[in-house]
N, C-alpha and C positions, 0 to 999 in steps of 0.2 A: 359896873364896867364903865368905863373909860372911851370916850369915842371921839375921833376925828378925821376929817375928810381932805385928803392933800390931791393936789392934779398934779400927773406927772409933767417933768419937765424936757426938753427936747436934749438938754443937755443933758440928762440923766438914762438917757436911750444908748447904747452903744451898737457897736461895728456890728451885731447878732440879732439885732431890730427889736430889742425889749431893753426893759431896767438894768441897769448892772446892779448886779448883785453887792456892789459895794456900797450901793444908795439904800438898800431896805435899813440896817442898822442906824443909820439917820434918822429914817423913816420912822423907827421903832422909837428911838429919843424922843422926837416930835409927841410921837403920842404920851410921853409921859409928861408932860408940863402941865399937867392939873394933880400930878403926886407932890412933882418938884415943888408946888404952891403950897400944896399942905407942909414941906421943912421951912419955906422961905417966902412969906407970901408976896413979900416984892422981887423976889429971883435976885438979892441984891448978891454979886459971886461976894463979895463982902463979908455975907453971913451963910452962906449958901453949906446945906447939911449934906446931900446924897451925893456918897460916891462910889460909881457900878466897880462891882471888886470881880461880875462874872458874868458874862454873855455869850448866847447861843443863838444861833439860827439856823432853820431847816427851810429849805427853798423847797418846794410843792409844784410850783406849776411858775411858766414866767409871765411877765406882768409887761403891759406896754404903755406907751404913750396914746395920751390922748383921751383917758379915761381914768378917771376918779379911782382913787381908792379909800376905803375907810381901814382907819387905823382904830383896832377892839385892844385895849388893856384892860387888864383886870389885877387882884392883886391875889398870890398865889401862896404864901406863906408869910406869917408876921410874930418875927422872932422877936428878941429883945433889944438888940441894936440893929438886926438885921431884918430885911424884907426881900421877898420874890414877886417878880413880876411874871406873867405869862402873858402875850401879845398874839394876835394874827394884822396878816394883811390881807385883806378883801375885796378883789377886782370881779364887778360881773355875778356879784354873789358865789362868788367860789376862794376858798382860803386860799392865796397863793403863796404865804410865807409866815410859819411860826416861830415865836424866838421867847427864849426865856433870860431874865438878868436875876444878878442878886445886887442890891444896894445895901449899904449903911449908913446907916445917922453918924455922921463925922464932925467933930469937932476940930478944926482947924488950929484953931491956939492951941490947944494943948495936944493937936493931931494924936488924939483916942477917940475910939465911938463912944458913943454915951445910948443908952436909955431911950426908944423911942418913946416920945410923951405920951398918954393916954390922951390927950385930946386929937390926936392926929392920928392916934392906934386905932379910936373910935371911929374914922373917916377913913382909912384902911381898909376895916373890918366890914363898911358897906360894899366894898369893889370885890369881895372876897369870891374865887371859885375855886373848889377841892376837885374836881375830877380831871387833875391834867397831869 
């Protein structure tokens, strides 16, 4: 698993005194830049492989300012150009929003996926969880 801690921000609070709902999918992004590392380890958009082809979120409870949240990735299925991710967000030790993507290993020049490597399948296959 994958983990990381963002503070919410004042501007991400809206008129209903919590997150907008349109900040978690950020949020979710955010936590994935230590997979993004494993296609691209300089993030250079240059050479840059993952592109999300599918995204879900399920809102659970809502989430406020002023308190931390950890961002849980893990990696959910690992196809042959294709990967799943599965995510929560975590306010207060309570899951307040789950979401699921699909990415691909993209090749830009020649805009087809390719092959995920086996050296990045093997760093994958440690973040792995099957019961979601």
């Amino acid at each position: 698993m994958f983990s990381k801690i963002i503070d919410p921000r004042v501007s991400e609070t809206d008129g209903a005194g919590h997150i907008n709902n349109t900040t978690i999918p950020i949020w979710f992004e955010s936590g994935r830049d230590e997979i993004f590392k494993l296609f691209t380890p300089d993030l250079s958009f240059a050479r840059w492989r993952c592109v999300i082809i599918k995204m879900e979120v399920d809102y659970e409870a809502q989430i406020y300012y002023g308190i931390p949240v950890t961002i849980k990735t893990w990696i959910s299925k690992i196809g042959n150009s294709s990967f799943g991710i599965y995510e929560e967000i975590h306010q207060n030790g309570i899951v307040r929003a789950r979401g699921k993507a699909t990415y691909v290993n993209f090749n830009f020049e020649t805009q087809k996926t390719e092959r995920i490597p086996d050296d990045i399948r093997d760093e994958l296959k440690k973040h792995l969880i099957t019961n979601v």
